[in-house]
PDB file of N, CA, C and O in Angstrom, chain B, residues numbered from 101:
ATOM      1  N   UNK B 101       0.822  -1.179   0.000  1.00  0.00           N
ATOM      2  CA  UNK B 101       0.000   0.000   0.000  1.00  0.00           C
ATOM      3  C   UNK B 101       0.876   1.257   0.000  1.00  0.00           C
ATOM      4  O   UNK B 101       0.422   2.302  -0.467  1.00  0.00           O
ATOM      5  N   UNK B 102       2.338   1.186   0.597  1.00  0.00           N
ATOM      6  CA  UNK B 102       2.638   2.469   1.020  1.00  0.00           C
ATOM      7  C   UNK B 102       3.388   2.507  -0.520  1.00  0.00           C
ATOM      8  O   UNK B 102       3.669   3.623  -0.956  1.00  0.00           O
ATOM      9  N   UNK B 103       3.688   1.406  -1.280  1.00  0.00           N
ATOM     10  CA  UNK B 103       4.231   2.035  -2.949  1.00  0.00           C
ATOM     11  C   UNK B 103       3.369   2.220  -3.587  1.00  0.00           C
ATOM     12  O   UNK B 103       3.606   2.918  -4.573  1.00  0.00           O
ATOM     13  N   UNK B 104       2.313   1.855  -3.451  1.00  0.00           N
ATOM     14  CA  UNK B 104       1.422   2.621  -4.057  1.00  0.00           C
ATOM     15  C   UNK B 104       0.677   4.037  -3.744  1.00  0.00           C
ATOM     16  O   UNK B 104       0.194   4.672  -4.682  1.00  0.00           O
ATOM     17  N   UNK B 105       0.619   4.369  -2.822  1.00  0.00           N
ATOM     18  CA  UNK B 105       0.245   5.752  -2.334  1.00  0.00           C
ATOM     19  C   UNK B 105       1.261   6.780  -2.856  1.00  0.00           C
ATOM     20  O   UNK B 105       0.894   7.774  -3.483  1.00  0.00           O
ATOM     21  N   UNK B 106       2.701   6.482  -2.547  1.00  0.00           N
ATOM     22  CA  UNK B 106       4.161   7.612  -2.226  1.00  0.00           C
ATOM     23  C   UNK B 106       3.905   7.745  -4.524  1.00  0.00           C
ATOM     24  O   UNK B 106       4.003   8.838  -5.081  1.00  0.00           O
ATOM     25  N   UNK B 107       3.666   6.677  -5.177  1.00  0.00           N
ATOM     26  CA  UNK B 107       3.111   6.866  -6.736  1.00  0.00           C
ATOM     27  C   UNK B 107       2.850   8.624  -6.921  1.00  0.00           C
ATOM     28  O   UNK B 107       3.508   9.618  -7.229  1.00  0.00           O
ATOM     29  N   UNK B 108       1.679   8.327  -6.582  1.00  0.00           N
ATOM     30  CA  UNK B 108       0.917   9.924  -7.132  1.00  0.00           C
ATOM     31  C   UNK B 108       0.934  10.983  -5.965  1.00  0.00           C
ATOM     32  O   UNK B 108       0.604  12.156  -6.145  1.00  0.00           O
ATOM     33  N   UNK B 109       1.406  10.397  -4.574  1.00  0.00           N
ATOM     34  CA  UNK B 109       1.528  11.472  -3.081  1.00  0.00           C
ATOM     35  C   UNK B 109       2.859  11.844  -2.674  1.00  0.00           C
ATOM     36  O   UNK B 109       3.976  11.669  -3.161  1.00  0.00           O
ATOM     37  N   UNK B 110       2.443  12.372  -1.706  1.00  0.00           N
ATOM     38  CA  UNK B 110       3.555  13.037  -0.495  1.00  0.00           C
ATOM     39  C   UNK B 110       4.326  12.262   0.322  1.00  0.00           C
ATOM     40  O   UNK B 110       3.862  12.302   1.462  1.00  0.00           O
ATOM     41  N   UNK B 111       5.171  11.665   0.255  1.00  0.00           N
ATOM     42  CA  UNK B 111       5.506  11.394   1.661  1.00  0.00           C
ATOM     43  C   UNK B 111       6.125  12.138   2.455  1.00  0.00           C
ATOM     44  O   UNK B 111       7.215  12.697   2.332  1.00  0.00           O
ATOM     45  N   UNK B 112       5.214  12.127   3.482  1.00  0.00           N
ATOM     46  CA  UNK B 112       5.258  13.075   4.552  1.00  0.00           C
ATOM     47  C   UNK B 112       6.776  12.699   5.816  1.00  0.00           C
ATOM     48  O   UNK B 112       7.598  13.526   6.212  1.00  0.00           O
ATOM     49  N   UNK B 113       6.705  11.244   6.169  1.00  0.00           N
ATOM     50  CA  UNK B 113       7.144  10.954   6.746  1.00  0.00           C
ATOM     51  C   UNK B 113       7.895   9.038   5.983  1.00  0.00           C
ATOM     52  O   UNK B 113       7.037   8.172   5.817  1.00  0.00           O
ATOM     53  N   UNK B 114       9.281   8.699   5.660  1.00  0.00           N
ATOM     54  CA  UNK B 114       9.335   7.376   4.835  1.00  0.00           C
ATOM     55  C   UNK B 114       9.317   6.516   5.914  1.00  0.00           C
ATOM     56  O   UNK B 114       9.649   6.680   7.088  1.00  0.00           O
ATOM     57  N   UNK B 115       8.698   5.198   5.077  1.00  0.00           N
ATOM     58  CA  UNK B 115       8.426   3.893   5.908  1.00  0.00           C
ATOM     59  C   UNK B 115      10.458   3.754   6.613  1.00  0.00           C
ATOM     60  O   UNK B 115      11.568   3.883   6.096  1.00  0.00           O
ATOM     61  N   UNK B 116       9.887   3.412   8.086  1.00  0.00           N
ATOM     62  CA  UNK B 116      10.950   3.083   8.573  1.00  0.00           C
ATOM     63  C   UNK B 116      11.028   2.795  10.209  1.00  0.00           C
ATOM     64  O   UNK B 116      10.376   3.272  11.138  1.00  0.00           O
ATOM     65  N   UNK B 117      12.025   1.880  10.173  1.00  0.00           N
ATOM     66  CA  UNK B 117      11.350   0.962  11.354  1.00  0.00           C
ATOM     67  C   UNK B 117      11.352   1.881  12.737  1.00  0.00           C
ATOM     68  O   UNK B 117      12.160   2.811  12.744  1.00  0.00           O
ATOM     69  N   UNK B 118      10.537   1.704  13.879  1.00  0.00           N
ATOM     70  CA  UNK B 118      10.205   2.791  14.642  1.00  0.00           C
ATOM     71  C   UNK B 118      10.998   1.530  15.750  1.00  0.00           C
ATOM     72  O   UNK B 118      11.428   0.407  15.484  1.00  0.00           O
ATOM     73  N   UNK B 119      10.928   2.616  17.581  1.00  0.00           N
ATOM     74  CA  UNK B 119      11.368   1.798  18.549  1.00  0.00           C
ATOM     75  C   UNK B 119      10.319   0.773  19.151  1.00  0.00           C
ATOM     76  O   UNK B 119      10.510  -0.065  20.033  1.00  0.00           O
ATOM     77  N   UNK B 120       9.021   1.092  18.359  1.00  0.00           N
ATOM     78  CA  UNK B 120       7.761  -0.249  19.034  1.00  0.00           C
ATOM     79  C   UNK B 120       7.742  -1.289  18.566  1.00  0.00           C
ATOM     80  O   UNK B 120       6.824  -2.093  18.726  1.00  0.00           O
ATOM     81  N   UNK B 121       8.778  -1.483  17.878  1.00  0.00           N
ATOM     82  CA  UNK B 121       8.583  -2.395  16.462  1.00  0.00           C
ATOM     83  C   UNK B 121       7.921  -3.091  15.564  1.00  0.00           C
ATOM     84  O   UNK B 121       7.667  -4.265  15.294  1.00  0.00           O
ATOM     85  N   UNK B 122       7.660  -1.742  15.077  1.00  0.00           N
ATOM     86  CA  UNK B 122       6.704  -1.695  13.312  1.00  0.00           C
ATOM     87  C   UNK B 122       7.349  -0.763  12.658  1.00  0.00           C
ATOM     88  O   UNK B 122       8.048   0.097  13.194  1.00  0.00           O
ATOM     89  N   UNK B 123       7.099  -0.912  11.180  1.00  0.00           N
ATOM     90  CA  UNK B 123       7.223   0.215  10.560  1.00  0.00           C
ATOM     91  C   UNK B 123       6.460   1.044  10.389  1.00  0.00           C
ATOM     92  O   UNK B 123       5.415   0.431  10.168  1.00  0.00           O
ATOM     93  N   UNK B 124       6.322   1.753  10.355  1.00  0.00           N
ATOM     94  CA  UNK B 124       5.474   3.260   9.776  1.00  0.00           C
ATOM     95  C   UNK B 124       6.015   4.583   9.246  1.00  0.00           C
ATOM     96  O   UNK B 124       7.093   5.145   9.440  1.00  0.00           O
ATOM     97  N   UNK B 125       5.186   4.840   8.680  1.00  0.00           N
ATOM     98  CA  UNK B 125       4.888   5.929   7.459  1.00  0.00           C
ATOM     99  C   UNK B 125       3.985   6.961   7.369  1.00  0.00           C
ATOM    100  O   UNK B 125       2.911   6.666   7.893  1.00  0.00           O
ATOM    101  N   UNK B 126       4.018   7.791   7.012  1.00  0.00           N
ATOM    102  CA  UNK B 126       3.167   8.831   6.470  1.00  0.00           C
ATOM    103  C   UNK B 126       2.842   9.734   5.432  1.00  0.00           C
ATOM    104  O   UNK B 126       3.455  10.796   5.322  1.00  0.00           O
ATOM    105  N   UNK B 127       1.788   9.357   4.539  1.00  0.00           N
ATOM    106  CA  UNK B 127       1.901   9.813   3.136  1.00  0.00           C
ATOM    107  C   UNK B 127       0.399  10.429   2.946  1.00  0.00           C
ATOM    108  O   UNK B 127      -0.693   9.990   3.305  1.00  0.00           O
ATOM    109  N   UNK B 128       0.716  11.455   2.339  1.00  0.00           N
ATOM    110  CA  UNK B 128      -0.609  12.338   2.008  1.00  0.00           C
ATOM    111  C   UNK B 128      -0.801  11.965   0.158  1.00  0.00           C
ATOM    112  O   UNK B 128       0.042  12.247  -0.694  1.00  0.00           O
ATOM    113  N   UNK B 129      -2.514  11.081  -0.165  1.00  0.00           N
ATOM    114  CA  UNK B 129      -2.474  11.146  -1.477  1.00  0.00           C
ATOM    115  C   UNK B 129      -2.780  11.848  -2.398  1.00  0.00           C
ATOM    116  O   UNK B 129      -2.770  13.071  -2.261  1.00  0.00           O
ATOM    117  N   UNK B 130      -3.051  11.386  -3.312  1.00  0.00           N
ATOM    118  CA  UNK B 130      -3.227  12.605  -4.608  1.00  0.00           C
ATOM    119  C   UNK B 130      -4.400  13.461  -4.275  1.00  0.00           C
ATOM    120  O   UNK B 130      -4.498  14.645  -4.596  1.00  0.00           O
ATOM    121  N   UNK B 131      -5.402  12.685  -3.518  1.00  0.00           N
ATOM    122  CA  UNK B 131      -7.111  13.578  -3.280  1.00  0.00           C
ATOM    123  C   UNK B 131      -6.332  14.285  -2.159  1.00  0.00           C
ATOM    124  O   UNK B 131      -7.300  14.869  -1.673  1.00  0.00           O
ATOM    125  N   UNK B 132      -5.244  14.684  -1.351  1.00  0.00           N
ATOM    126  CA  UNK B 132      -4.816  15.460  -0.460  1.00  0.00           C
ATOM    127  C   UNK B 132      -5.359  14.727   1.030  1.00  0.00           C
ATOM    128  O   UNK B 132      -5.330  15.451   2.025  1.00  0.00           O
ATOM    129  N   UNK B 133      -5.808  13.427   1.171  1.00  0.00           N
ATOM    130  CA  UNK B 133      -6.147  12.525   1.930  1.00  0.00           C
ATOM    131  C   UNK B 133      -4.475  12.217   2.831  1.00  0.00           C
ATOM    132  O   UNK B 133      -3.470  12.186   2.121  1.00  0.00           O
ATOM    133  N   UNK B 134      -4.351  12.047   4.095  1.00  0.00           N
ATOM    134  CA  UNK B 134      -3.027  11.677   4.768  1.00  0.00           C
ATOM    135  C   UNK B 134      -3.521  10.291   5.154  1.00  0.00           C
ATOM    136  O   UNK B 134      -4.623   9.901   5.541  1.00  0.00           O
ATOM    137  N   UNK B 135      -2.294   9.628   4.916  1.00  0.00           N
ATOM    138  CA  UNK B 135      -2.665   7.791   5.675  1.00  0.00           C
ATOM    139  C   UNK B 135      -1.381   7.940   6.785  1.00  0.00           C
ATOM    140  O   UNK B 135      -0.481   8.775   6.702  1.00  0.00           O
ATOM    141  N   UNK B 136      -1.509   7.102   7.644  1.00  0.00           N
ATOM    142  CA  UNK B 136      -0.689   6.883   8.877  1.00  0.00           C
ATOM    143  C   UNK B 136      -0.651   5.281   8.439  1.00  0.00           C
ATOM    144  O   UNK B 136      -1.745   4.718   8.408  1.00  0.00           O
ATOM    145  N   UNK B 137       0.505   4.523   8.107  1.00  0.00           N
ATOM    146  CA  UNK B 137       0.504   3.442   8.207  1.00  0.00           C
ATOM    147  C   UNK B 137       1.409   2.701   8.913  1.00  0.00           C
ATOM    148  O   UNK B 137       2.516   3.237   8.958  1.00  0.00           O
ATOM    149  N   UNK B 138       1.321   1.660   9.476  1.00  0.00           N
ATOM    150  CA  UNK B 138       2.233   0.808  10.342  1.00  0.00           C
ATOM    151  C   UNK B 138       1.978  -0.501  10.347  1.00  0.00           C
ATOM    152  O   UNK B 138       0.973  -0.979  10.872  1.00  0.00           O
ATOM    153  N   UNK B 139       2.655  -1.008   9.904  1.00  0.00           N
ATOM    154  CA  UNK B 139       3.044  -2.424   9.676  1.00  0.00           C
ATOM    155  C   UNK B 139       3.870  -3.103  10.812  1.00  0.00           C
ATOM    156  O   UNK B 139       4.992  -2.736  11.161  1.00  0.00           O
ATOM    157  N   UNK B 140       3.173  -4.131  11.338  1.00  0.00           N
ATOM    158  CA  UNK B 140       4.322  -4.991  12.141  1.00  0.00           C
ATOM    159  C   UNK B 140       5.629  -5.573  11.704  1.00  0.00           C
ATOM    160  O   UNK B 140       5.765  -5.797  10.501  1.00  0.00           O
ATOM    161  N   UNK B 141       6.410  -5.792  12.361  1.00  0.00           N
ATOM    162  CA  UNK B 141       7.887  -5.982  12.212  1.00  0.00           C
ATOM    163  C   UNK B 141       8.037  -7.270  11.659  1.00  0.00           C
ATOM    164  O   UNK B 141       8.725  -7.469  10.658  1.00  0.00           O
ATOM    165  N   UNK B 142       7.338  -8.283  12.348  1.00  0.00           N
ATOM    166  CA  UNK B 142       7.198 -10.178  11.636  1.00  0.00           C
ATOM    167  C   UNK B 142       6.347 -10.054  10.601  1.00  0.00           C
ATOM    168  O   UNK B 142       6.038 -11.041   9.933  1.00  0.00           O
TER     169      UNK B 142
END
């Protein structure tokens, strides 16, 4: 999801692994919509 969003958006913030362990991201898309995403680490 997040290569497809960062396509036609913003990334606000790049996927990358955090200290809770997940990754997350933050990307605003083309409709000017922001996603917060986080993915677990396994």
């Amino acid at each position: 999801m997040y290569e497809k969003l960062k396509e036609k958006g913003t990334v606000r913030f790049e996927l990358q692994k955090t200290f809770w362990g997940a990754y997350h991201a933050i990307v605003i898309d083309q409709y000017g919509i922001s996603w917060s995403l986080n993915y677990p680490e396994n």
